[in-house]
DRENMAR-768367 format. One line per 5 residues: number of its first residue (from 1); their letters; for each residue x negated, y negated, z of C-alpha. Coordinates in steps of 0.25 Angstrom, whole numbers, padded with zeros to 4 digits, always signed. Each point is the difference from the previous one (the first is absolute). Example, Ala and Ser with C-alpha at 12.3 -4.5 7.8 and 13.67 -1.06 7.14 Angstrom:
REM DRENMAR-768367
1> as> -0049,+0018,+0031  -0006,-0014,-0002
//
This chain:
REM DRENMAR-768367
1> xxxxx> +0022,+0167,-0272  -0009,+0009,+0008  -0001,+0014,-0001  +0007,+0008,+0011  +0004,+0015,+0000
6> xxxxx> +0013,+0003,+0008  +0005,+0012,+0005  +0015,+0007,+0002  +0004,+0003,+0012  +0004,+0013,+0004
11> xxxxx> +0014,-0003,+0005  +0002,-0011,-0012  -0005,+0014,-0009  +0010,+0009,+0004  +0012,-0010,+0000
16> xxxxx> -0004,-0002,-0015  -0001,+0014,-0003  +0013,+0003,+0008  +0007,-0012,-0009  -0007,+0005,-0013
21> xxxxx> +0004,+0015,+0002  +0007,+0006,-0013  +0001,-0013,-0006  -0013,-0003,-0010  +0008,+0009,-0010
26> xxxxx> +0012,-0010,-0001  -0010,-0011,-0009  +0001,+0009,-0011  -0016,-0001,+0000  -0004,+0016,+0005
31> xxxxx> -0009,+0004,+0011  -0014,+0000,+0003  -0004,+0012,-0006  +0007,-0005,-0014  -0008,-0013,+0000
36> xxxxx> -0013,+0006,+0003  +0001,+0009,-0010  +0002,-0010,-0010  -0011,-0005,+0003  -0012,-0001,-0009
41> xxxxx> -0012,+0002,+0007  +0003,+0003,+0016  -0012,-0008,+0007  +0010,-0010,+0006  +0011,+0009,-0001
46> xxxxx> +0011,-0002,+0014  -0008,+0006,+0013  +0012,+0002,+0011  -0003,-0007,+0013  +0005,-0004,+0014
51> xxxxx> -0006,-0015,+0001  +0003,-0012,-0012  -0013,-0008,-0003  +0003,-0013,-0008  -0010,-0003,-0011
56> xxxxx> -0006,-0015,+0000  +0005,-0008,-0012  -0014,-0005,-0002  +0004,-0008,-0013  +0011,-0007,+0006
61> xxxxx> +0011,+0005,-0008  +0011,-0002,+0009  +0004,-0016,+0005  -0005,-0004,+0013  +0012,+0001,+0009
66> xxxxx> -0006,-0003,+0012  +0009,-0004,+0013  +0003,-0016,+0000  +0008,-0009,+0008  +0009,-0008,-0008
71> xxxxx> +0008,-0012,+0005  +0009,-0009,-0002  -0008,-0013,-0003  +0009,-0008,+0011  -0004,+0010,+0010
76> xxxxx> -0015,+0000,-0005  -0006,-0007,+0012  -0015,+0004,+0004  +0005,+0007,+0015  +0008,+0008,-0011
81> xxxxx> -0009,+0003,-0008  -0011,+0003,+0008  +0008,+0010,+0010  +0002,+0008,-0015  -0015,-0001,-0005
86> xxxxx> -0004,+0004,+0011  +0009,+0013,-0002  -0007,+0001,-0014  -0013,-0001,+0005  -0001,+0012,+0008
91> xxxxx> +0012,+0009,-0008  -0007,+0012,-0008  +0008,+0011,-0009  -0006,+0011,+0010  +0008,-0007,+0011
96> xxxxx> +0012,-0004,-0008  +0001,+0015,-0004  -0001,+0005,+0016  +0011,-0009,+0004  +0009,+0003,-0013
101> xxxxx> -0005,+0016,+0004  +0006,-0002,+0015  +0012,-0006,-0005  +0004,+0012,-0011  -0009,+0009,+0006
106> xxxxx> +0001,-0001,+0015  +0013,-0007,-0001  -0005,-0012,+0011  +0009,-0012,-0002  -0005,-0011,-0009
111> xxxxx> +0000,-0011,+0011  -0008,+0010,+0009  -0011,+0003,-0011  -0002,-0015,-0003  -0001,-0004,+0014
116> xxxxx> -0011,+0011,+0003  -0006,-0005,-0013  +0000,-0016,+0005  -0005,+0005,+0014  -0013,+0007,-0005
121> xxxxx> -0004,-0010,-0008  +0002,-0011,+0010  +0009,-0006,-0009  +0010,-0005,+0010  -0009,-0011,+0005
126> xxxxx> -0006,-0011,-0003  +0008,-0008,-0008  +0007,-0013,+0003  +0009,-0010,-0005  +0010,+0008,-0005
131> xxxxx> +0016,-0006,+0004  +0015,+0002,-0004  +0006,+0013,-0007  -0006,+0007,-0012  +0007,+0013,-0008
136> xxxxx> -0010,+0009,-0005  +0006,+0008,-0012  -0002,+0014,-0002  +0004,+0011,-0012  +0008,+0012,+0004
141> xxxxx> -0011,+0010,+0000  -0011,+0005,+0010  -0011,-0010,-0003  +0007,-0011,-0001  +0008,+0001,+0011
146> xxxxx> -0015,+0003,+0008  -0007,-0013,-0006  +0012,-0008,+0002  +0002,+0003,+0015  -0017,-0001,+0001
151> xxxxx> +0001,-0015,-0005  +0011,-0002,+0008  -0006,+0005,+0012  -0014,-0010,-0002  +0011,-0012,-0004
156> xxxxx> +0006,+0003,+0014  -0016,+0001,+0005  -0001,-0016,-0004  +0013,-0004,+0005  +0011,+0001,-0009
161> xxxxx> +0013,+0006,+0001  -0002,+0011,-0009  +0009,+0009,-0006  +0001,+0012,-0011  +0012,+0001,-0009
166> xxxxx> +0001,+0010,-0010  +0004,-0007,-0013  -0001,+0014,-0011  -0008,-0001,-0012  -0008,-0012,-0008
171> xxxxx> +0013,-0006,-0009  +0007,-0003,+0014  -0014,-0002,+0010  -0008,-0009,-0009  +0012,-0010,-0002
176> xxxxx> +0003,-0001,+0014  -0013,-0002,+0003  -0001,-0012,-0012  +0013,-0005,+0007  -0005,-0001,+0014
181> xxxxx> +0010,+0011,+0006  -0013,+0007,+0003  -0013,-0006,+0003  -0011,+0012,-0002  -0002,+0012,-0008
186> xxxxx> -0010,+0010,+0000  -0002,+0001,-0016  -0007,+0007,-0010  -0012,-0008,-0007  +0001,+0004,-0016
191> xxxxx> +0015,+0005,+0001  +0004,-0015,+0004  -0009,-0007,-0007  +0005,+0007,-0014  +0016,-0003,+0007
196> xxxxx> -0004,-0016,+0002  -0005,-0001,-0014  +0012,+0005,-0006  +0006,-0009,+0009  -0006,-0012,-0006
201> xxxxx> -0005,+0005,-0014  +0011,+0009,-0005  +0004,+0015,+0000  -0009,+0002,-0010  -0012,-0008,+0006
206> xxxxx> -0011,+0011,-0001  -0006,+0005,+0015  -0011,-0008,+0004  -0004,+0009,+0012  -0011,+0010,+0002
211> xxxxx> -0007,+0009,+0007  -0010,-0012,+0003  +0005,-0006,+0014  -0005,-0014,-0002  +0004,-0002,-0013
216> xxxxx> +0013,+0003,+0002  +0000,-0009,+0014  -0005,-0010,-0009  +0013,+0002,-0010  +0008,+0001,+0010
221> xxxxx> +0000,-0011,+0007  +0005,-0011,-0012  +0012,+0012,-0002  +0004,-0003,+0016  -0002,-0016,+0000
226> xxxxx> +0010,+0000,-0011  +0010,+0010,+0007  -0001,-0007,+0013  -0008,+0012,+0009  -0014,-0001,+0005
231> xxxxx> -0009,+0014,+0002  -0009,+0004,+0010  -0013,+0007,+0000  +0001,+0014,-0008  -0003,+0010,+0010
236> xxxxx> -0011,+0011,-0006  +0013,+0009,+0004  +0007,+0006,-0014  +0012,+0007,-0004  -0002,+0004,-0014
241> xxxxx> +0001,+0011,-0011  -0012,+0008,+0003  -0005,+0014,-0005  -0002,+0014,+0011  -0006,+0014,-0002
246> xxxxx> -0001,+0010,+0009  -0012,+0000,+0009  -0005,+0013,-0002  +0001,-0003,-0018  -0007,-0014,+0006
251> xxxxx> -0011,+0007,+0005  +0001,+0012,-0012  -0003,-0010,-0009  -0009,-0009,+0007  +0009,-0014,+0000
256> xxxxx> +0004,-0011,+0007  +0004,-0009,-0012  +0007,-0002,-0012  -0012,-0003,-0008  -0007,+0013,+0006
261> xxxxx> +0012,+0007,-0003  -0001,-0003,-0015  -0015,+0005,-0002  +0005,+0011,+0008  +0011,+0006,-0008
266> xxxxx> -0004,-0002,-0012  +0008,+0014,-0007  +0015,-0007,+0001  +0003,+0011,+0011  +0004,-0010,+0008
271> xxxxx> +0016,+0000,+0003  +0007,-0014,+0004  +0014,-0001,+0007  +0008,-0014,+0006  +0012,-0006,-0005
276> xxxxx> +0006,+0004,-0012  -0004,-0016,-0006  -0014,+0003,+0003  -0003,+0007,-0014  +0004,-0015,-0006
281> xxxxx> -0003,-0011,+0012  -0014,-0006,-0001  -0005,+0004,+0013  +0002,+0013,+0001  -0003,+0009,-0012
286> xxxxx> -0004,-0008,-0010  -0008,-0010,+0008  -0007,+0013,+0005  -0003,+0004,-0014  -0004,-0013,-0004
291> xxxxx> -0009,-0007,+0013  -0004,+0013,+0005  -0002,+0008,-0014  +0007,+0012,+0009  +0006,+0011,-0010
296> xxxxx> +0014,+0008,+0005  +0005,+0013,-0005  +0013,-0001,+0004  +0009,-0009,+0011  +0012,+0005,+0008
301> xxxxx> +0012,-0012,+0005  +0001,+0001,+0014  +0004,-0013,+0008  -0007,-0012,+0001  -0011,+0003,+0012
306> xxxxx> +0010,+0007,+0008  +0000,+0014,+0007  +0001,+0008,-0013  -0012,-0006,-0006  -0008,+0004,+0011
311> xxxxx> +0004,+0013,+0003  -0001,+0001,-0016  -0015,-0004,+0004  -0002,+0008,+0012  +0005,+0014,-0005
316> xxxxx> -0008,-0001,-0012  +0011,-0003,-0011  -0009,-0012,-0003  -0014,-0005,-0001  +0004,-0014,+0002
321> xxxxx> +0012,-0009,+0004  +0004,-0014,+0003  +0003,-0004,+0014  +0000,-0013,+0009  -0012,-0005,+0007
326> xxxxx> +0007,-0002,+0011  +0009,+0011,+0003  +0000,+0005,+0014  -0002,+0014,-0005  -0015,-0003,-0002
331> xxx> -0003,-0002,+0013  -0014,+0007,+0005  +0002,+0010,+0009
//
């Protein structure tokens, strides 16, 4: 993935110290001032700030979840297809994280930021071929319901009868989508590939995605001709586990990426905080220690990229904390 530095919003800073207010004390982890003094050297101790930089993952420790059409293999005809590679062509994180920003942030409707989105891009021309009704799925959160009515609306573009239904999370969506009740999804590239395995390999079947995009296309696509779904293009567009600082600790210190971070902070003054799993799940603290030789003297439970962990970031109760990639609360100013 390519390097990018992302910046809070002021108004998406001040709901999430509103909403954090009082509550950091209720992880049983302590304040800021308690973690930077446990410290053992202070280089990379917390710096308090009023903008959230992510820090690239350089070495690929988290799986490619990269924005993909998938659908249903009876559906998968190339005016199909095409409309929704031609989504995935043009979709960016930067720009998925503005239109997930004026939904949560700016509270525009999802139908009206995807249609804004299909406009600028010219996406809403230009196709052909297209015929009869087609149900686009769509999770019940922000994003989702944002790329669900985008695909829609270039569906509608190329002369389908296009419509979005909210089907709730994966165990009910992907079903429906393998049944034919729904006939496109906007998915998640390593998250469904590692589903599909399971699927066809057993619950045990060990993940066979990464943080490489093409070679999880490429193990991918057997997994969905055996569960009866074709997949699109990945868009360079991601919604994964990723890594923030403050700006002002970003610029302290010097760094714009994990690697840089390591040789950086080198006196294990650095303070971790995320979801309380992240001390034990390998792409969070112990896949920092191990692919990045990072060195932590303490990490604080707060919730799993939420408000708390970035307010946790922001007033300096942490160096470090895990966040989405494509949360709207990055947006630039």
């Amino acid at each position: 993935m390519r390097a990018r530095t992302q910046l809070i919003a002021p108004l998406a800073l001040a709901i999430i110290l509103t909403t954090a207010c009082g509550e950091s004390g209720s992880s049983g982890t302590g304040g800021g001032a308690e973690a930077s003094g446990s410290a053992s050297g202070d280089s990379c101790a917390p710096v308090a700030g009023d903008q959230l930089v992510v820090l690239e993952d350089d070495k690929e420790l988290q799986n490619a979840d990269n924005i993909i059409p998938a659908v249903n293999a009876a559906a998968a005809g190339p005016a199909l297809l095409d409309a929704l590679n031609a989504v995935s062509e043009v979709l960016t994180t930067e720009e998925l994280i503005e239109m997930n920003a004026a939904v949560d942030v700016e509270r525009q409707s999802a139908e009206d930021v995807a249609a804004a989105y299909v406009a600028d891009k010219g996406l809403d021309s230009g196709f052909c071929g297209g015929s009869g009704p087609v149900v686009v799925g769509a999770a019940d959160f922000t994003e989702s319901q944002v790329l669900g009515t985008l695909y829609a609306d270039v569906l509608t573009a190329a002369g389908f009868q296009a419509s979005v239904q909210t089907v709730g999370n994966r165990e009910l969506y992907l079903p429906a989508l393998q049944r034919g009740e729904i006939q496109a999804f906007p998915e998640y590239l390593a998250t469904v590939t590692d589903i599909l395995n399971k699927q066809v390999n057993g619950a045990d079947a060990e993940s066979v995605a990464s943080g490489d995009v093409d070679a999880t296309v490429d193990a991918l696509t057997p997994l969905a001709e055996r569960t009866g779904l074709v997949f699109g293009e990945p868009a360079q567009a991601a919604d994964q586990n990723a890594f923030a600082v403050t700006r002002e600790f970003a610029e302290q210190v010097g760094v714009s990426t994990l690697s840089e971070l390591a040789d950086a902070c080198g006196d294990g003054s650095l303070t971790l905080g995320g979801p309380g799993e992240c001390p034990e799940r390998p792409q969070c603290q112990p896949g920092l220690e191990e692919t990045y030789g990072l060195e932590f003297s303490g990490f604080q439970e707060f919730d799993a990229g939420g408000p708390l962990t970035k307010a946790a970031i922001l007033q300096g109760e942490i160096s470090i904390g895990l966040v989405f990639s494509s949360d709207g609360a990055l947006a630039q100013e």
